[in-house]
Every structure is written in C-alpha cells, then in structure tokens.
RODO-2510 file (C-alpha; in nm, 4 decimals, decimal comma):
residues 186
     n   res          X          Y          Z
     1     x     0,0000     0,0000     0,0000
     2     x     0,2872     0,2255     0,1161
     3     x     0,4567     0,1332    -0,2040
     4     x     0,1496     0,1944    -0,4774
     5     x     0,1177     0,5737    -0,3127
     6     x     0,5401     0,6507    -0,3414
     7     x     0,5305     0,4692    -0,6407
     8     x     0,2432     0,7105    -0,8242
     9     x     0,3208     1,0137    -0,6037
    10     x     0,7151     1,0355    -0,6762
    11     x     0,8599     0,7658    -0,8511
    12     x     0,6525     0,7144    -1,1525
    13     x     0,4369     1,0509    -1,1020
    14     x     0,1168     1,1051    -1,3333
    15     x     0,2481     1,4336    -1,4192
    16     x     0,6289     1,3688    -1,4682
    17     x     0,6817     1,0306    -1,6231
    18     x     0,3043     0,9970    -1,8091
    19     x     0,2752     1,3839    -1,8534
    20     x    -0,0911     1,4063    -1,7800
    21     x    -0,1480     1,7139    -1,6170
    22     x     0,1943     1,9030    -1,7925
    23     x    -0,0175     2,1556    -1,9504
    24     x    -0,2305     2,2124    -1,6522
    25     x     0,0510     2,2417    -1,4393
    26     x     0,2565     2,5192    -1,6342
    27     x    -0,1425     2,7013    -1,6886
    28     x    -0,2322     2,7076    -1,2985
    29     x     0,1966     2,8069    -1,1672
    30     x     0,0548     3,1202    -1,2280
    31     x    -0,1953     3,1784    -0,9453
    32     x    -0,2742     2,9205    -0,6612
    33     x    -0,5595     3,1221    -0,5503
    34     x    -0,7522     2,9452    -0,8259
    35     x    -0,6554     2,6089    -0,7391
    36     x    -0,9190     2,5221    -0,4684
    37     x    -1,2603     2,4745    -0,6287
    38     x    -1,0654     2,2911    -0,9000
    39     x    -0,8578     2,0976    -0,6973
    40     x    -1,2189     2,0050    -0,5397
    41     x    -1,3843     1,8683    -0,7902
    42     x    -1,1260     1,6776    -0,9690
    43     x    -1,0505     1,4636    -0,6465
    44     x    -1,4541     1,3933    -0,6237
    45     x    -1,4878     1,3962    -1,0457
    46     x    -1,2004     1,1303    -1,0290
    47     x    -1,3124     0,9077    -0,6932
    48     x    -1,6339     0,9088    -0,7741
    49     x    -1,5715     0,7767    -1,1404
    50     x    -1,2746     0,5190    -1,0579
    51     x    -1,5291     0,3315    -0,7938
    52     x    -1,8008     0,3364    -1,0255
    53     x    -1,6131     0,2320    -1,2937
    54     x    -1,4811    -0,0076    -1,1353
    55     x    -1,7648    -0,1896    -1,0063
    56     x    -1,9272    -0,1206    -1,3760
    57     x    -1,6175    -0,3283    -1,5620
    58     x    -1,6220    -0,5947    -1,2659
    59     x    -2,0378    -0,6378    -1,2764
    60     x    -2,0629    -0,5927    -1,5860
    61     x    -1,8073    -0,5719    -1,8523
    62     x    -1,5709    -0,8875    -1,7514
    63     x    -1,8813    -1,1495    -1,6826
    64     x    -1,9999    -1,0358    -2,0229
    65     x    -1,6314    -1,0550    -2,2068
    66     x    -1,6537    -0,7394    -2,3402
    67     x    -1,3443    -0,5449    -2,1388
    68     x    -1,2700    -0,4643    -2,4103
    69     x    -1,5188    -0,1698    -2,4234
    70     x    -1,4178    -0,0131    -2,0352
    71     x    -1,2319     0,3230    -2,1483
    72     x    -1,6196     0,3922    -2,3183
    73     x    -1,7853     0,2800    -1,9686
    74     x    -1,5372     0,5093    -1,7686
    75     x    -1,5620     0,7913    -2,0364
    76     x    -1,9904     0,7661    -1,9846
    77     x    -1,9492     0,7664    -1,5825
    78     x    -1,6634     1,0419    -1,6091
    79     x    -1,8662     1,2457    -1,8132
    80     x    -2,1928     1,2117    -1,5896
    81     x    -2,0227     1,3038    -1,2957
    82     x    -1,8200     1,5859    -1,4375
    83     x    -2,1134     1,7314    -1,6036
    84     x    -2,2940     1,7244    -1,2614
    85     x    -1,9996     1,8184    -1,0415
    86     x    -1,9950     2,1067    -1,2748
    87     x    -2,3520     2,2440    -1,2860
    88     x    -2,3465     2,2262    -0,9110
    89     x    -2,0206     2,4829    -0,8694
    90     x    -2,0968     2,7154    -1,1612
    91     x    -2,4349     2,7385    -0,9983
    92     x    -2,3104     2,7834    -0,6126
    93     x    -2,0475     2,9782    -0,6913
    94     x    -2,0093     3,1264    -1,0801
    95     x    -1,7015     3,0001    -1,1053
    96     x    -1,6026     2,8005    -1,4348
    97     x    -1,3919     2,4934    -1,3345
    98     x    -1,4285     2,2098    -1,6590
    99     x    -1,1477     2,0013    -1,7446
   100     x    -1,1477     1,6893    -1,9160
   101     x    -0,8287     1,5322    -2,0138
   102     x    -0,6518     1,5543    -1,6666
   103     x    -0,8930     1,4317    -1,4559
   104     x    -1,0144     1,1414    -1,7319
   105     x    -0,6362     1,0610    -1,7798
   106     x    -0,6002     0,9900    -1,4177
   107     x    -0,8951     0,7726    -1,4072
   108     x    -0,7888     0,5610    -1,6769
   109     x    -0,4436     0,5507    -1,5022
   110     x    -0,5749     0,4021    -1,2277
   111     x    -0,7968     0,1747    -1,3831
   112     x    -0,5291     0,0171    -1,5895
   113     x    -0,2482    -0,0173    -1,3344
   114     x    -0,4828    -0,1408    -1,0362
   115     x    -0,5306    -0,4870    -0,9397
   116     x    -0,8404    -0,4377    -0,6897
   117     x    -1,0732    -0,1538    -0,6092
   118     x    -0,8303    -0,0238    -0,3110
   119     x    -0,5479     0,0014    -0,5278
   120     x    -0,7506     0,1887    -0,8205
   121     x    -0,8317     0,4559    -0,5234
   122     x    -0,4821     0,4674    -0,3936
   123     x    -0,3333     0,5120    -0,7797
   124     x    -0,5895     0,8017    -0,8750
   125     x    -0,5456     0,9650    -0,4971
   126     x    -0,1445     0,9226    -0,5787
   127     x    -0,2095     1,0950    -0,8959
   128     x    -0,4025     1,3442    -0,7663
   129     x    -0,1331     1,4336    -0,4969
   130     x     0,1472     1,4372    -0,7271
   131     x     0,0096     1,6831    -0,9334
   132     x    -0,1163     1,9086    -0,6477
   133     x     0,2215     1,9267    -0,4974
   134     x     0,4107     2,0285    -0,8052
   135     x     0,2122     2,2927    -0,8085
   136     x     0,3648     2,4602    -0,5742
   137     x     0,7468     2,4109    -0,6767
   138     x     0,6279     2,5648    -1,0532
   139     x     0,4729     2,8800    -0,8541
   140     x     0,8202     2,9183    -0,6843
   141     x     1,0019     2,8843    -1,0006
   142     x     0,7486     3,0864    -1,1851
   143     x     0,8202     3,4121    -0,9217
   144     x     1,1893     3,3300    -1,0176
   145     x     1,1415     3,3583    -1,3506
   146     x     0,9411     3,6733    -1,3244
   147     x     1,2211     3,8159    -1,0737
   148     x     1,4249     3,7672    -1,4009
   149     x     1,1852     3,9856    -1,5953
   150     x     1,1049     3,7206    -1,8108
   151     x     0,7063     3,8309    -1,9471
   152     x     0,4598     3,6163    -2,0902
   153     x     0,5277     3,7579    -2,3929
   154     x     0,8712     3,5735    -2,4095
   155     x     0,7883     3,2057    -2,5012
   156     x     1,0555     3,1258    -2,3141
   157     x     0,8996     3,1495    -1,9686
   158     x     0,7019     2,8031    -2,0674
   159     x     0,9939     2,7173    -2,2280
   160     x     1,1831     2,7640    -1,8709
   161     x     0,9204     2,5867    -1,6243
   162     x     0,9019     2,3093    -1,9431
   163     x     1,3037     2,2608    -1,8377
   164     x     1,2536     2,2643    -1,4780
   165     x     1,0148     1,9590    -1,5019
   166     x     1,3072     1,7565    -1,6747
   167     x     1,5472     1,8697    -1,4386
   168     x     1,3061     1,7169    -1,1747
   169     x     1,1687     1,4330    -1,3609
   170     x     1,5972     1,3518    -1,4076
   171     x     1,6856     1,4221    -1,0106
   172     x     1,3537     1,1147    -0,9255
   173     x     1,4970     0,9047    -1,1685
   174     x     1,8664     0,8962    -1,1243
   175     x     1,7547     0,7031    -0,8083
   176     x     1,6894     0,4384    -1,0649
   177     x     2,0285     0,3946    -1,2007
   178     x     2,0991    -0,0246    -1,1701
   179     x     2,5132     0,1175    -1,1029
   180     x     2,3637     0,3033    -0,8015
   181     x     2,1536    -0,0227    -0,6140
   182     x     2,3892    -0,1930    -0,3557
   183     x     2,3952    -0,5140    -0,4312
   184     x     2,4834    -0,4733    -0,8294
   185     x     2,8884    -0,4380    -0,7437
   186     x     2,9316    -0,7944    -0,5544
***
C-alpha cells in the first residue's frame, strides 16, 4: 500500500513520467488562488468515477467478455459526474472549473495499473497528490522567472518551467540507475 502511493506520487508521477497534467501544471503556476474549487472537484470527479467504474467493468463488462469496451464505460461515468460536479459549482459559486483530459487521464491511469478496487483509489489519490504538490514548486520557479523579468510575452517562460520539469523528472529518476543499487557491485 505504502509502495502503490510513493510509487504514483514520486517515482513514476502522473504528471512527470506519463505527462498528464503538464499543460495544466505550467497554466495554474501562475496563481494558486484558483486552485481550490478545482482541486475540489477533480478529487470527487475522479473518486467518484474510478469506484463506479470499477464496479461497472467488474459487474458488468468482464462477466460479459466485453473489457474490451471499459475506457467507453469510464468515459460515460466520467462524463456524468463531471457534467454534474460542474452544474453544481458554476451554480453555487459562478465560477467556471471544466477540465477533461486531466482528470479522465487519471482515471484511466488508475484503472489500468490497479489490481483491486483499493489500489484503483490509492493510484488516482497518488495521482491526484502528485500533481497538487508540483504545483507549488512551478509557482516558486514561476516568481523566479518573473524576478528575471522574463514576461509572458517571451515564449521562453514556458519554455523555462518546461526545463525545470526535466530537471526534476531527471533528479527522481537517477535514483533508478541499476550502477547506483547496492547489491549490483558484488
């Protein structure tokens, strides 16, 4: 258990080694003060659909022998509760929140890497995290970048935060060098 949330939170992160959530990422560095109603939903949005998806493709889809079709049952139950997850903030608060790749990515992360229903929730919550917290290192190197005088107008302010994440995604994996592991010398 301890191992599935390290392994999706740092070592094999959604956002650094898969990418989903790279865009998103560079978009929200920016301002954090935006973060919480999204951050909100996509933990329910994605949840919500990995347990219901779940039970769908175990009920349903296996029994039958069509698993074939599960990335169209997850889309449906994504899309349902996204839609609704939606309506509800824009109409509590006004506040536009919709995103679909991320969130959807993450789902069908965790549906193809889990075994059982426990560790689908532990990959997407993983996910989740590992995006959430990079957040914060991009919005440090962000007010760096802008100390520098670097505008938006430059492209190379993405260009920049685009190079930090492979600095970072090269500091987790240099962990993973087989000349580094104690045992590989004897």
């Amino acid at each position: 258990m301890i191992f599935t949330i390290l392994h999706y939170f740092l070592f094999s992160s959604a956002v650094l080694v898969y990418g989903i959530g790279l865009n998103n990422a560079t978009i929200f560095c920016d301002s954090i003060s935006e973060l919480k109603l999204y951050f909100v939903k996509s933990v329910f949005t994605v949840l919500i659909s990995t347990v219901l998806s779940w039970i769908i493709i175990q009920q349903f889809l296996i029994p039958l022998r069509i698993t074939e079709l599960y990335p169209l049952a997850a889309l449906l139950v994504f899309m349902t509760i996204s839609v609704f997850l939606e309506t509800i903030i824009r109409i509590t608060t006004s506040t536009v929140t919709s995103d679909f790749c991320f969130s959807f990515l993450i789902v069908l992360l965790a549906l193809n890497e889990s075994v059982n229903i426990l560790d689908t929730i532990l990959i997407s919550l993983s996910s989740l995290l590992s995006f959430f917290c990079l957040i914060p290192v991009l919005y440090a190197v962000n007010g760096k970048i802008n100390i520098l005088g670097i505008t938006e107008r430059h492209a190379n302010k993405k260009s920049l935060l685009l190079i930090v994440l492979a600095v970072i995604i090269i500091i987790i994996s240099a962990g993973n060098v087989s000349w580094l592991t104690p045992g590989v010398i004897k």
